[in-house]
C-alpha positions in Angstrom: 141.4 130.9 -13.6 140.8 132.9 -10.6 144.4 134.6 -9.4 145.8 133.6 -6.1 145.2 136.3 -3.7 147.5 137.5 -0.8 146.4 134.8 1.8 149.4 135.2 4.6 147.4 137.3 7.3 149.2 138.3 11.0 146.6 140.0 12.6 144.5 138.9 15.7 141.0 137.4 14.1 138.2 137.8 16.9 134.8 137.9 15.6 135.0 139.2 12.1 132.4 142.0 11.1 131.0 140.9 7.7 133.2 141.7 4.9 136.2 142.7 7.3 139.7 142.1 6.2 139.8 139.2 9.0 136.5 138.0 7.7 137.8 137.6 4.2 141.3 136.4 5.4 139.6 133.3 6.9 137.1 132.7 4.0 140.1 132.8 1.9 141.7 130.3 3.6 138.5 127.7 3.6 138.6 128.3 0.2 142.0 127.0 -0.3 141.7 124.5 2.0 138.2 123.0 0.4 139.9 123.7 -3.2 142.7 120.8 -2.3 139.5 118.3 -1.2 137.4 119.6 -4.5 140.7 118.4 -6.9 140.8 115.3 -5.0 137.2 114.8 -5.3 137.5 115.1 -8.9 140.1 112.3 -9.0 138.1 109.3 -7.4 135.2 110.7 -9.8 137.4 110.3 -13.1 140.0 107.9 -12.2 138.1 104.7 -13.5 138.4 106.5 -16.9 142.0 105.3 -17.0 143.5 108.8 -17.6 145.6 109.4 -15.0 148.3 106.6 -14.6 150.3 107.8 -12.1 149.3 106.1 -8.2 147.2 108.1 -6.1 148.2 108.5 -2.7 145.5 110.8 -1.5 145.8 113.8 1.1 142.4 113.2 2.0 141.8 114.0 5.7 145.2 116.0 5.3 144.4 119.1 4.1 144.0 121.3 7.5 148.2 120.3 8.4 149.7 121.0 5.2 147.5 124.4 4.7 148.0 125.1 8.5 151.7 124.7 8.3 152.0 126.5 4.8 150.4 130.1 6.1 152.4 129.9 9.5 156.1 129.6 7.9 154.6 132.0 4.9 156.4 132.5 1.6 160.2 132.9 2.7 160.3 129.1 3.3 161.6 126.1 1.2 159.4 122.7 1.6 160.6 119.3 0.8 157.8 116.8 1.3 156.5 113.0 0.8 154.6 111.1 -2.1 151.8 112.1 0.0 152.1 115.7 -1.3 149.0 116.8 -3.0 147.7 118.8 -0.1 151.5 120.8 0.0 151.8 121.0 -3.2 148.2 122.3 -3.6 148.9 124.7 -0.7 151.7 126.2 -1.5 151.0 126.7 -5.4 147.1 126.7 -5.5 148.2 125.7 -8.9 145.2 123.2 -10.1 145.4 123.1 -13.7 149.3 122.2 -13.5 148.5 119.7 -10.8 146.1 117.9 -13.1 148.7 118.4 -16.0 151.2 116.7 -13.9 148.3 113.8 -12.8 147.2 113.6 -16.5 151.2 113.0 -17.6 150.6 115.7 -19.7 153.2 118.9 -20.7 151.5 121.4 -18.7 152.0 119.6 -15.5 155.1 121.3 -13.3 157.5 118.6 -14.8 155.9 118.0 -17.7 153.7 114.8 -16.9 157.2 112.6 -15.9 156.6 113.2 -12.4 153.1 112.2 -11.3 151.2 112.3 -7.9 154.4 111.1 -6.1 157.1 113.7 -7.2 155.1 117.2 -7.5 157.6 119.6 -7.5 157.1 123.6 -8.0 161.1 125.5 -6.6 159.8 128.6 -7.8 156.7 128.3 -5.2 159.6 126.7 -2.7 158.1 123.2 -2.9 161.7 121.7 -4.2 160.9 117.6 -3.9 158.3 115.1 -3.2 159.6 112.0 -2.8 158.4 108.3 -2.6 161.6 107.3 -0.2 160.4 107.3 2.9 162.9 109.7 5.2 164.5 110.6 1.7 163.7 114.3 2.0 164.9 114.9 5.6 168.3 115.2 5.3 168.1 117.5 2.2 165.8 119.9 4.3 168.8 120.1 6.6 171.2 121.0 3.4 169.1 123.5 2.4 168.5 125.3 6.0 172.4 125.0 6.5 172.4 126.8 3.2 170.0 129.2 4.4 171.7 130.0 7.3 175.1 130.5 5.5 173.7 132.8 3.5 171.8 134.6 5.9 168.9 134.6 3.5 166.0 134.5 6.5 164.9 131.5 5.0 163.1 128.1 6.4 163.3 124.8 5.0 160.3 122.8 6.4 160.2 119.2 6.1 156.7 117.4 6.0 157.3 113.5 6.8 154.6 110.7 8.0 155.7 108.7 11.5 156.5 105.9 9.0 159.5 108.1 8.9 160.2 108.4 12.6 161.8 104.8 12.3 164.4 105.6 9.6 168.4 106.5 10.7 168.2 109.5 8.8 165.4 110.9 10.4 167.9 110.7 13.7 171.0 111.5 11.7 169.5 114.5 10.4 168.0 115.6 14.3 171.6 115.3 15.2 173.2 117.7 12.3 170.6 120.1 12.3 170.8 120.8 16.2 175.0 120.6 15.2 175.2 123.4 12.9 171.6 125.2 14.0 170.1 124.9 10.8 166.6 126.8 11.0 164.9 124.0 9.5 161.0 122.9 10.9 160.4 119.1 11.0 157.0 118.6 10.8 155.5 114.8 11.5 152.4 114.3 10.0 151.3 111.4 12.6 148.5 109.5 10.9 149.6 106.4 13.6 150.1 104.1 10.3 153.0 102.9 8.0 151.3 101.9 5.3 149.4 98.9 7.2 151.5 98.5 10.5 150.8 100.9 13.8 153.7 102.0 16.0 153.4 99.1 18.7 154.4 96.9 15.8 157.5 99.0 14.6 158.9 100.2 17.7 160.3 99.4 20.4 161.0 102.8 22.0 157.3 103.0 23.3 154.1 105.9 22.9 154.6 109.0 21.2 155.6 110.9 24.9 158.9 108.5 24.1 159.5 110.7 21.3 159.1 114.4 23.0 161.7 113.0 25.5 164.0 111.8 23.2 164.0 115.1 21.1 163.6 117.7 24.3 166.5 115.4 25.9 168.9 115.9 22.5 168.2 119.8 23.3 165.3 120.3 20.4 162.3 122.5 20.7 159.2 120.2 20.6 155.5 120.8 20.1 152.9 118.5 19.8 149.4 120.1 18.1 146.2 117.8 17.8 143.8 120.6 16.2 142.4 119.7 12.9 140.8 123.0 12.8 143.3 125.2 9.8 142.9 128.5 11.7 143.7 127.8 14.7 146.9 125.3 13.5 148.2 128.3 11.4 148.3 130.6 14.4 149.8 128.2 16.7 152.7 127.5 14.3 153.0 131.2 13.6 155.0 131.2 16.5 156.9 128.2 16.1 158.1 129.4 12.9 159.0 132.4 14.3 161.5 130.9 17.0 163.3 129.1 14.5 164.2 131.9 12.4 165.0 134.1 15.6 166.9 131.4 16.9 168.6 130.4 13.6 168.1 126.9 14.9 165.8 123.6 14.4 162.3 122.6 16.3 160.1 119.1 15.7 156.4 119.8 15.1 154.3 117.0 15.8 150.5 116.6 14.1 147.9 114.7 14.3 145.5 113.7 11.2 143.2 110.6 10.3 144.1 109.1 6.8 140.2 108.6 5.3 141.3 106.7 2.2 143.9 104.1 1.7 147.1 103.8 1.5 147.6 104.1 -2.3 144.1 104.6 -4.1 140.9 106.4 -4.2 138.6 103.7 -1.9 138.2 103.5 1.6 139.8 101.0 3.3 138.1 101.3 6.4 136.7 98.0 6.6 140.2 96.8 6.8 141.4 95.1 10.6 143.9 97.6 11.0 141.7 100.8 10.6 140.8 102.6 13.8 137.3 104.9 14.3 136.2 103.8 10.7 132.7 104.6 10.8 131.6 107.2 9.3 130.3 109.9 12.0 134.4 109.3 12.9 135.4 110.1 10.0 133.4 113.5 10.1 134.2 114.4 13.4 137.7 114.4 12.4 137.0 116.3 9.2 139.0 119.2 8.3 136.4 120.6 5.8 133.8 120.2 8.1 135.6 121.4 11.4 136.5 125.1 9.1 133.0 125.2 8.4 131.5 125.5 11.5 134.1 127.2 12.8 133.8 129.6 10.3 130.1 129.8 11.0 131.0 130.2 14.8 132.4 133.6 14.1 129.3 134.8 12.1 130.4 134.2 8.5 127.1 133.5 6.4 126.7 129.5 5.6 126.2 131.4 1.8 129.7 133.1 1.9 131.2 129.8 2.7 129.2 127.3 0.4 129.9 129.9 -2.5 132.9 129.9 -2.7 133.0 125.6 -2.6 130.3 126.0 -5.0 133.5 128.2 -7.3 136.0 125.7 -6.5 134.1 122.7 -8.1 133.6 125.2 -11.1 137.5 126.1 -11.0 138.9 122.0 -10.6 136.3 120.9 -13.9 137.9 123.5 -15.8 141.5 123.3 -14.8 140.8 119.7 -15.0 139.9 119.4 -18.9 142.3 122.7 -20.0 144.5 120.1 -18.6 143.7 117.5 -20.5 144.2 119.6 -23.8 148.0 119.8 -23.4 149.8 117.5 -25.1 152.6 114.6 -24.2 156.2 114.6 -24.0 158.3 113.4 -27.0 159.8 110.1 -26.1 163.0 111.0 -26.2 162.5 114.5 -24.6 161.0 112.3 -22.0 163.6 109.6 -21.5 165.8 112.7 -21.0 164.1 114.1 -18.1 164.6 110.1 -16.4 167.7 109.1 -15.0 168.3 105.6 -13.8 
């Protein structure tokens, strides 16, 4: 398996000479940001074959927020993220044979096969929860930056929630403590405009998303709103953000933008579906994060061969990762049961 390579860069990118450090910084990055579409790729292609029990929700269309946000905190930050997690989890650990153990319910998944797509969990890479309750991991995030604060440990806890979440009390709870005790904790919305099936006019009645920044900028918390799809240019923008919440020991709201291309739970497309907005398909690829790094990468001179090489390696890497994983074995029953509680 190739090793994971030093992939948090601070300097000022430009137009990279070939082979420059910035050049490879940013091919680096496409990698790992095609690497999380190649695993998912590989799901829809085997998940007829029955293998993989767990539900799938899919980051698909995701990729370029949860990679974005991932190199602008860097390492010194704690994550605590949604069933929706493949793309964070994948981003933070670039661990793809474990992520198919865990998929596969096998032992050399993170948690042994007992957690599944929805609960990928790595603390030793700072990814502490997934969790299928919707809101559930806010208010921890805000434990954990308190803790972090304490302890003067430099530390951010970053929590990745969908706008589903934006209707829960403890989303609004937790804004209230963490501006209370100035917990350097980054909330990061990762606004897709749907709950499952239902859009916001159908949820809400506090109005368009400009409701929100008032609410949050009138309760005294730092607010920004980023539309870019394009990974490079999210992870620079946020650099900053991430920076004034460590300086200022205190909390900010990140608000994203991103166009869920599969379904809610499951490999297919659900695009035909009443609810779906810009389904067709030259929509869907003009809000593409694979694509949009591509020719953005090509913008700055990097060789279309330099870039489809190294996709062409991560198709390689998942198939491997993918059937090492299946090799492990499962978990005793009652090792198993053990590891459930209820």
């Amino acid at each position: 398996m190739r090793k994971k390579t030093d992939f948090f860069f601070t300097g000022s990118y430009g137009v990279p000479d070939v082979q420059s450090e910035a050049h490879l910084h940013l091919l680096d990055r496409h990698r790992r940001l095609h690497l999380i579409r190649a695993c998912e790729e590989l799901i829809v292609q085997r998940y007829a074959e029955d293998e993989m029990k767990t539900p799938m929700h899919m980051s698909w269309g995701q990729e370029a927020a949860a990679l974005g946000v991932s190199d602008a905190v860097g390492v010194e930050a704690d994550f605590f993220g949604t069933y929706r997690s493949h793309a964070l989890y994948l981003s933070r650990t670039g661990d793809v044979e474990g992520f198919f153990g865990e998929l596969l319910g096998r032992t050399g998944g993170l948690s042994s096969g007992v957690g599944g797509s929805m609960h990928l969990s790595s603390p030793k890479s700072g990814v502490f929860n997934s969790t299928a309750i919707v809101g559930g991991n806010i208010a921890p995030a805000v434990g954990a930056a308190f803790a972090n604060r304490v302890r003067a440990t430099g530390r951010l806890a970053v929590s990745v929630f969908g706008d589903g979440a934006l209707d829960t009390g403890t989303f609004w709870e937790s804004i209230n403590l963490a501006l209370l005790y100035r917990a350097p904790v980054l909330f990061v919305c990762e606004d897709n405009e749907l709950a499952v099936h239902s859009g916001p006019e159908s949820r809400r009645s506090w109005g368009p998303s400009g409701s929100l920044r008032q609410a949050l900028e009138g309760l005294g918390m730092p607010y920004v709103r980023e539309e870019s799809l394009n990974v490079h240019r999210l992870a620079e923008r946020l650099r900053g953000v991430a920076d004034g919440v460590r300086e200022a020991e205190g909390p900010a709201f990140v608000h994203l933008s991103w166009f869920r291309h599969l379904e809610h739970v499951g490999i297919s497309s659900d695009a035909e579906a009443e609810y779906r907005k810009n389904d067709s398909s030259t929509a869907q690829r003009n809000v593409d994060p694979i694509l949009i790094s591509k020719l953005y990468l090509e913008s700055l001179n990097i060789p279309l061969s330099e870039i489809e090489s190294v996709e062409e390696a991560n198709l390689g890497e998942v198939s491997v990762a993918f059937e090492t994983a299946r090799k492990s074995g499962f978990l005793e029953f009652a090792a198993a049961k053990e590891r459930v509680f209820s």
